[in-house]
Backbone atoms as SQL, in Angstrom:
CREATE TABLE atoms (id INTEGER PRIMARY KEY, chain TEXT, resi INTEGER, resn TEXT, atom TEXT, x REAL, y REAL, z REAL);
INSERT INTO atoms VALUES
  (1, 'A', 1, 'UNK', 'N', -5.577, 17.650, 13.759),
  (2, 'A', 1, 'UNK', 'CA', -4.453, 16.858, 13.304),
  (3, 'A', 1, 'UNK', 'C', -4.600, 16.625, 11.800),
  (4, 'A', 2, 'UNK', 'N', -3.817, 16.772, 10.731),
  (5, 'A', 2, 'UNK', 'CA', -3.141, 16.664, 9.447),
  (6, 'A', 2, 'UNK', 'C', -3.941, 14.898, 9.590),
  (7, 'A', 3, 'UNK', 'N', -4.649, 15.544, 8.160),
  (8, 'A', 3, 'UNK', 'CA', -5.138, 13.399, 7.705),
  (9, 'A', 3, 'UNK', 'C', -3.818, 12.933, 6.494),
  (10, 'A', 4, 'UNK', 'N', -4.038, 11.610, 6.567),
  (11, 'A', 4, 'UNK', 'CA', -3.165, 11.162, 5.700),
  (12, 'A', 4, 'UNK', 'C', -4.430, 10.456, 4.936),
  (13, 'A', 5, 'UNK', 'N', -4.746, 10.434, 3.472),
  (14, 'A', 5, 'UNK', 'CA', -5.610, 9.861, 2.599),
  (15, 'A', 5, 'UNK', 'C', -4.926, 9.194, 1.358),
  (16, 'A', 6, 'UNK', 'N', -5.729, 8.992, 0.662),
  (17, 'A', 6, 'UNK', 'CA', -5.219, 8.274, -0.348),
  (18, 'A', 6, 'UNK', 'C', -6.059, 8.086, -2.173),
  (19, 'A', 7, 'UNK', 'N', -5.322, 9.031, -2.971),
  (20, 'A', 7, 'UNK', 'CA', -5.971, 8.972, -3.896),
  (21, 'A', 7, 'UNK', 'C', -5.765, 7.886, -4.889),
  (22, 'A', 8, 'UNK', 'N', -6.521, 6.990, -5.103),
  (23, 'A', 8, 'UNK', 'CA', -6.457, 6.360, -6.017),
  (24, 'A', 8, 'UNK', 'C', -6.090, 6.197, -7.397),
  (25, 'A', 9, 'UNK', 'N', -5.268, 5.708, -8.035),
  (26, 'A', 9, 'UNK', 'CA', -4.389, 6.068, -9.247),
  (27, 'A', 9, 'UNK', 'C', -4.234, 5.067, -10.501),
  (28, 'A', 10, 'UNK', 'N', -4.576, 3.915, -9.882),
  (29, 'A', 10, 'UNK', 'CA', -4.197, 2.626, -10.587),
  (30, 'A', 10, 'UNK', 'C', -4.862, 1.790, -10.096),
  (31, 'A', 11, 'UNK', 'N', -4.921, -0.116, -10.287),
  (32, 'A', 11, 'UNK', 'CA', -5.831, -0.757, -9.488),
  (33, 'A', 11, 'UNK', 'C', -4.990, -1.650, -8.177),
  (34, 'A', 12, 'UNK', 'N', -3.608, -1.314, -7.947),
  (35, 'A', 12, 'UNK', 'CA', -2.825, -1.272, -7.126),
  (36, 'A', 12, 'UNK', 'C', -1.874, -0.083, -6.691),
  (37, 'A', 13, 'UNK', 'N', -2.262, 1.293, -7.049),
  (38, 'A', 13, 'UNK', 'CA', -1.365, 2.394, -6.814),
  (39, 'A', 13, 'UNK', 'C', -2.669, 3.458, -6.438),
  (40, 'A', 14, 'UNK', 'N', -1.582, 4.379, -5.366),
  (41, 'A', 14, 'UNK', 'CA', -2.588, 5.619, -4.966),
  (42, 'A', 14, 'UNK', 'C', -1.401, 6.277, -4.985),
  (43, 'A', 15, 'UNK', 'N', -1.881, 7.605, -4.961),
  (44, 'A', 15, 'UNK', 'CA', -1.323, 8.891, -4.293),
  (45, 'A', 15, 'UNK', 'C', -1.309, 9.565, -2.463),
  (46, 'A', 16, 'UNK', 'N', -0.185, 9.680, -2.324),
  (47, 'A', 16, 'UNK', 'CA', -0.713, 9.890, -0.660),
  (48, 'A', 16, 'UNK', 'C', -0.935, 11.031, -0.701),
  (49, 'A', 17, 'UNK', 'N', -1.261, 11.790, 0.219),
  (50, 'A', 17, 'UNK', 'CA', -1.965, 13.044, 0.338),
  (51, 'A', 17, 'UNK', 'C', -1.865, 13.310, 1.597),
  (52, 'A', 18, 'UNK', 'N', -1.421, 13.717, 2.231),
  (53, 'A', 18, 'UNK', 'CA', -1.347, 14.693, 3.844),
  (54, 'A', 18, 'UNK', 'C', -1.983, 16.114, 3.894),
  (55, 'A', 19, 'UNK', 'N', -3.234, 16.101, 4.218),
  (56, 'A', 19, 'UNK', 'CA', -3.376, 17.522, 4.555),
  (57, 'A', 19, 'UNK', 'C', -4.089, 18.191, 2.987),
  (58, 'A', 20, 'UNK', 'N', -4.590, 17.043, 2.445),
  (59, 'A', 20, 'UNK', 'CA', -4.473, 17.120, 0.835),
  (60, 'A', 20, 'UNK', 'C', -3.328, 17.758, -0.469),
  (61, 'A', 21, 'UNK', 'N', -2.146, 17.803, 0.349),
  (62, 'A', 21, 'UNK', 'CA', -1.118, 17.961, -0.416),
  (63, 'A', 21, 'UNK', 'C', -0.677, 16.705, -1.031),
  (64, 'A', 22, 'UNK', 'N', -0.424, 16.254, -2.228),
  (65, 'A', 22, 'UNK', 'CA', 0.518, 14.799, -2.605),
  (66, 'A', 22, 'UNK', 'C', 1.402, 14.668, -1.516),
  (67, 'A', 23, 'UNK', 'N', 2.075, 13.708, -1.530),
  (68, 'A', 23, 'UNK', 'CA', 3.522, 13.783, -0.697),
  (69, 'A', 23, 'UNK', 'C', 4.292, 12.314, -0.939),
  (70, 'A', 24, 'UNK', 'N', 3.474, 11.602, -1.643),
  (71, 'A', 24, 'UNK', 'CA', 4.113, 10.557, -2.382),
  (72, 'A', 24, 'UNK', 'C', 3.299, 9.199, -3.350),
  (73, 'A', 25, 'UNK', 'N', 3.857, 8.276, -3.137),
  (74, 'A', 25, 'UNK', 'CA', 2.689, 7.242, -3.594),
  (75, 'A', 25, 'UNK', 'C', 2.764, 6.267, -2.989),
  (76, 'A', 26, 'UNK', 'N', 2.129, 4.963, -3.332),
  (77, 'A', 26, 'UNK', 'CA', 1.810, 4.025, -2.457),
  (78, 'A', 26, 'UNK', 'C', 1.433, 2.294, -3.483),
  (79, 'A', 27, 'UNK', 'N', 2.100, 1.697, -3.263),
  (80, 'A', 27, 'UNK', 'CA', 1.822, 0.268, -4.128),
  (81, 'A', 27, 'UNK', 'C', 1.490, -0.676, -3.835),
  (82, 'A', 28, 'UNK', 'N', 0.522, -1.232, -3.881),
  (83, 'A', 28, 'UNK', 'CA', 0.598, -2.737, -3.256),
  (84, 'A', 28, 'UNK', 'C', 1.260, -3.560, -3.832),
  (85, 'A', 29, 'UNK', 'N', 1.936, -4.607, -3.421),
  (86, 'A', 29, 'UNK', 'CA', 2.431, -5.807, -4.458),
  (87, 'A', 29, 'UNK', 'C', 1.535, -7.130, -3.377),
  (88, 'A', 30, 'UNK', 'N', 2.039, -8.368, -4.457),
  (89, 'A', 30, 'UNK', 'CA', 1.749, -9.700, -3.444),
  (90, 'A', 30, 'UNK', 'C', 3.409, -10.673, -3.720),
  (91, 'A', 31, 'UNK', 'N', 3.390, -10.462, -2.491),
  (92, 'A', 31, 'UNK', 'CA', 4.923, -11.477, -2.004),
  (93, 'A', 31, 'UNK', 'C', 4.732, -13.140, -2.812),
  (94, 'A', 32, 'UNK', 'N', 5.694, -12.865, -3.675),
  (95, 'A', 32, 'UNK', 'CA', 5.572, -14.144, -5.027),
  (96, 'A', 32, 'UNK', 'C', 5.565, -15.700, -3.985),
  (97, 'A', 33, 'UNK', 'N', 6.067, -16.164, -2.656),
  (98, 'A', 33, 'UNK', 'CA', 6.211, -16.738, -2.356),
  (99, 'A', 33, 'UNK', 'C', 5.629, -17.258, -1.033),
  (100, 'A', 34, 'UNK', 'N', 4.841, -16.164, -0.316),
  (101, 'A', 34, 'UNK', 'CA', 4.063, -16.298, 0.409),
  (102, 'A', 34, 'UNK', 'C', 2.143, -16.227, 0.037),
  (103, 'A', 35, 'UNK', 'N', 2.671, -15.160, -1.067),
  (104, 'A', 35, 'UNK', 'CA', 1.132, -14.934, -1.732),
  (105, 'A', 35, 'UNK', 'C', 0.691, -13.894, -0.630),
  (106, 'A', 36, 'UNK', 'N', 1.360, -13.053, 0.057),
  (107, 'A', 36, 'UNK', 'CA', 0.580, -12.023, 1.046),
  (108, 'A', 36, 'UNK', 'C', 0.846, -10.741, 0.373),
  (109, 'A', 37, 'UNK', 'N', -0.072, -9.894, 0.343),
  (110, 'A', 37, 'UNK', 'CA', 0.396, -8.294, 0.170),
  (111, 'A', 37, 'UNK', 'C', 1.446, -7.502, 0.847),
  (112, 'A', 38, 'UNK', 'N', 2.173, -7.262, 0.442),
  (113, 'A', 38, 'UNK', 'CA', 2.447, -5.820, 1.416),
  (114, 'A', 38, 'UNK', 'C', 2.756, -4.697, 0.109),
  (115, 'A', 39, 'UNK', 'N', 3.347, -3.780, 1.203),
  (116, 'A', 39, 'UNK', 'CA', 3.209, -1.969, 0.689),
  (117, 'A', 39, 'UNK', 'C', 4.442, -0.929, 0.256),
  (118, 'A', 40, 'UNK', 'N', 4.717, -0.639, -0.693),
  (119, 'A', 40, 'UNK', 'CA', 5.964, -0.074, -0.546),
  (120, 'A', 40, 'UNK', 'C', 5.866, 1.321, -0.507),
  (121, 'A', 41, 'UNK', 'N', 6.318, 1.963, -0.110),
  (122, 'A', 41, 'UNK', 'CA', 5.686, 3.605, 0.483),
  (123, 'A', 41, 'UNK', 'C', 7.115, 4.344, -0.034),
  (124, 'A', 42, 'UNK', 'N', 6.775, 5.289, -0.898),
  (125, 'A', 42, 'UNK', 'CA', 7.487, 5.728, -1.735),
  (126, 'A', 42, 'UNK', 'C', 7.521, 7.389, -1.537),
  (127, 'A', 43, 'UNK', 'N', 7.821, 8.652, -0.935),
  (128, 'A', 43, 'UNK', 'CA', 7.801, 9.633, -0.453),
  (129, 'A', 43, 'UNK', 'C', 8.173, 10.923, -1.782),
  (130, 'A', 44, 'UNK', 'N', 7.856, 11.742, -1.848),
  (131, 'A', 44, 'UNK', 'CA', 8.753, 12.712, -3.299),
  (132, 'A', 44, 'UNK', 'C', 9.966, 13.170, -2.514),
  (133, 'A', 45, 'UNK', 'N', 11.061, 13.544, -3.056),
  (134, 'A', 45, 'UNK', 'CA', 12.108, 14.140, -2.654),
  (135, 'A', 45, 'UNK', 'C', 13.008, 13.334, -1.472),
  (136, 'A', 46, 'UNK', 'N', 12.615, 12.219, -1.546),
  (137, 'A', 46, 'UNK', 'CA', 13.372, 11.775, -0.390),
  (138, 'A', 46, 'UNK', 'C', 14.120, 10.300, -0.526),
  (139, 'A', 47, 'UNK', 'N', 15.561, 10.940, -0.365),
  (140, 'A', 47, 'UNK', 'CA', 16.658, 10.016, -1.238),
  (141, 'A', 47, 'UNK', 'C', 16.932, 8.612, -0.114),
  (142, 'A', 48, 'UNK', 'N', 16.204, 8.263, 0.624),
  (143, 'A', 48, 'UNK', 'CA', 16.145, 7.275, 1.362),
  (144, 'A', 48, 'UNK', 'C', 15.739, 5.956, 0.509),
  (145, 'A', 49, 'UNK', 'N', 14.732, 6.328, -0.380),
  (146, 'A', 49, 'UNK', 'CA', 13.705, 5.484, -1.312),
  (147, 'A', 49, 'UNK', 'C', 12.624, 4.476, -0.699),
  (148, 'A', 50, 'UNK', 'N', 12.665, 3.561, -0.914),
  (149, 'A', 50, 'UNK', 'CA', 10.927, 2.530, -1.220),
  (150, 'A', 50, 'UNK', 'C', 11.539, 2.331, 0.606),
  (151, 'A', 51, 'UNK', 'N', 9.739, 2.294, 1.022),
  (152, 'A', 51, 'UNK', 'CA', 9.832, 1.754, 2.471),
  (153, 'A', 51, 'UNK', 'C', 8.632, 0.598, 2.471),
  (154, 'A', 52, 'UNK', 'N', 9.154, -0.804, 2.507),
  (155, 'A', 52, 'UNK', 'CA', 7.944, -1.649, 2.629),
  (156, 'A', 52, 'UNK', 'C', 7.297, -1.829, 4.091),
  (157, 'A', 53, 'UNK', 'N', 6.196, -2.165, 3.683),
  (158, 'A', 53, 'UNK', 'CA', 5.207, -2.284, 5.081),
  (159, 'A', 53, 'UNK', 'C', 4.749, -3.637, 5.103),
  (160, 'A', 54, 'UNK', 'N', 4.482, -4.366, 5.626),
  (161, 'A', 54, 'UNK', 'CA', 3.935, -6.062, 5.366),
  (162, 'A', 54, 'UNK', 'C', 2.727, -5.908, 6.368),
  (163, 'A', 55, 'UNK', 'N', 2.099, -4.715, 6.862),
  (164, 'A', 55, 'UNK', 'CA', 1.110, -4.635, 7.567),
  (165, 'A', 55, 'UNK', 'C', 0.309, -3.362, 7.317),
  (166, 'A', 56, 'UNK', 'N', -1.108, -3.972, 6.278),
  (167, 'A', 56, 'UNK', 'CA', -1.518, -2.862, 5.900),
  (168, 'A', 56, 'UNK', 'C', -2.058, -2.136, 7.192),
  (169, 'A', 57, 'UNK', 'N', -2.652, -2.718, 8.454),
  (170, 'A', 57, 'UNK', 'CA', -3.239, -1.600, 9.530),
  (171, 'A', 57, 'UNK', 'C', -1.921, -0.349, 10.248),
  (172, 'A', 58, 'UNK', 'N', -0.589, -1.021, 9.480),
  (173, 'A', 58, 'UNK', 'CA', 0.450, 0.132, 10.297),
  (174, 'A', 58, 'UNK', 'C', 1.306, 1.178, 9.242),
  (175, 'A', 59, 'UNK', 'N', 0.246, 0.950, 8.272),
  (176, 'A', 59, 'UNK', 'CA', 0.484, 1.930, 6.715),
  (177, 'A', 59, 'UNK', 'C', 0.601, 3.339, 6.802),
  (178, 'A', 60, 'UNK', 'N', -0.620, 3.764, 8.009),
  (179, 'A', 60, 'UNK', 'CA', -0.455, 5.443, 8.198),
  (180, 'A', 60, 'UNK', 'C', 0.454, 5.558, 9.172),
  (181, 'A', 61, 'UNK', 'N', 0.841, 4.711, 9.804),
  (182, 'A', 61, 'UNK', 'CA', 1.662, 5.513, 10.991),
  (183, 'A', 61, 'UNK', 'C', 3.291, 5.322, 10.153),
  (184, 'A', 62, 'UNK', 'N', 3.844, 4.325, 9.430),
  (185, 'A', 62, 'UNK', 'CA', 4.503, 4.543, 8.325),
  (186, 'A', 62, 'UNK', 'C', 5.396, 5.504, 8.045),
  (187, 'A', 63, 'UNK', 'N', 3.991, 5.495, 7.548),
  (188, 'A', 63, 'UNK', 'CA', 3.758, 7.242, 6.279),
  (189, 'A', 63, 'UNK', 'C', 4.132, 8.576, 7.380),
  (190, 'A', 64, 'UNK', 'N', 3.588, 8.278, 8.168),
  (191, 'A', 64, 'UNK', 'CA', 3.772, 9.614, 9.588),
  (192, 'A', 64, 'UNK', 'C', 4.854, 9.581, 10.039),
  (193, 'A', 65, 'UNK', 'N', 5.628, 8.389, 10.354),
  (194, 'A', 65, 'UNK', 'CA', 7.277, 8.905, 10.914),
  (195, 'A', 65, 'UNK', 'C', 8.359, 8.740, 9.440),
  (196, 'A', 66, 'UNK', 'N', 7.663, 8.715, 8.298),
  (197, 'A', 66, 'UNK', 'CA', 8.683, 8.870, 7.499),
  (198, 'A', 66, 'UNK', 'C', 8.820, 10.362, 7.193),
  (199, 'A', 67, 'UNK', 'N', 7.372, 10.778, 7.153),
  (200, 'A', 67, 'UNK', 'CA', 7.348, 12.020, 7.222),
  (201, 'A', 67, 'UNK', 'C', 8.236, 12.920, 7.759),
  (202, 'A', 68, 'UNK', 'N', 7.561, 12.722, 8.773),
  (203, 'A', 68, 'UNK', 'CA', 8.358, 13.453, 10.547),
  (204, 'A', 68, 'UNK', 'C', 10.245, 13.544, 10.419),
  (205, 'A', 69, 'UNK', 'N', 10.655, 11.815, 9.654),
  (206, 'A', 69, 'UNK', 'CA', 11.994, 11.911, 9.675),
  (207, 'A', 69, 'UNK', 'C', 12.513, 12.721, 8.008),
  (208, 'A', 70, 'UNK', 'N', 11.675, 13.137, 7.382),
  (209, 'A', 70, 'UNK', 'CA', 12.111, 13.263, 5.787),
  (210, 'A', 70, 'UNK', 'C', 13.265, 14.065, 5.734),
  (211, 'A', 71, 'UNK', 'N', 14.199, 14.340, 4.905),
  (212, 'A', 71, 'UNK', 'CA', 15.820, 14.356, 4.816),
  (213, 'A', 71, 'UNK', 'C', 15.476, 16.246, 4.825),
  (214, 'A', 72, 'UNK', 'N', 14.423, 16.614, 3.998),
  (215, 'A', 72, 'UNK', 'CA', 14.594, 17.891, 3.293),
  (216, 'A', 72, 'UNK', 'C', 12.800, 18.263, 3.599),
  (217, 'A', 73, 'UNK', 'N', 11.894, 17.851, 3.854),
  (218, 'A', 73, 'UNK', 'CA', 10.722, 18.554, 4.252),
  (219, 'A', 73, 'UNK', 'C', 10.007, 17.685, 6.024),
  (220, 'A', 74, 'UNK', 'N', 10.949, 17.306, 6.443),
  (221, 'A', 74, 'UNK', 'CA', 10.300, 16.533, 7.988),
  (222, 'A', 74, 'UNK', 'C', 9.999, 18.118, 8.872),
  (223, 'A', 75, 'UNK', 'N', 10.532, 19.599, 8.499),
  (224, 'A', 75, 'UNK', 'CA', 10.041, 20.524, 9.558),
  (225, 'A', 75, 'UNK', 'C', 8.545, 20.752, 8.998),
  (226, 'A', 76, 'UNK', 'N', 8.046, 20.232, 7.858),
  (227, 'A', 76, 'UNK', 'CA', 6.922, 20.389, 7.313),
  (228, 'A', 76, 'UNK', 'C', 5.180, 19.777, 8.087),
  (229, 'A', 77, 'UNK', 'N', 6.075, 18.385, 8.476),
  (230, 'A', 77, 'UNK', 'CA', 5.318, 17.783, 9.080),
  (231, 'A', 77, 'UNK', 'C', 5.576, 17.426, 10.386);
């Protein structure tokens, strides 16, 4: 099975990587009003745009059905 990893880029930004191909990036922010993290998952080529996550343990699976659904490379994955 295809890994999903994460290259590090910034001291809140990575690169995603499937399979060690890029395939998008990845941000943390902290919610100004709760003070919690979450994730905005950002894909290349795919005119849907930013997908937030408010749960970093459900970050790869995410990343895996955005994949799966992507407008112009989902037969990829």
């Amino acid at each position: 099975m295809p890994r999903i990893t994460f290259q590090k880029t910034g001291e809140d930004e990575a690169t995603i990587r499937y399979d060690d191909e890029a395939v998008g990036d990845l941000y943390r922010h902290e919610d100004p009003i709760t003070g919690k993290p979450f994730y905005l998952i950002l894909l290349s080529e795919d005119w849907r745009g930013w997908l937030r996550c408010n749960d970093r343990s459900k970050v790869h699976d995410q990343i895996r059905l955005r994949l799966a659904s992507h407008p112009t490379l989902g037969w990829k994955y």
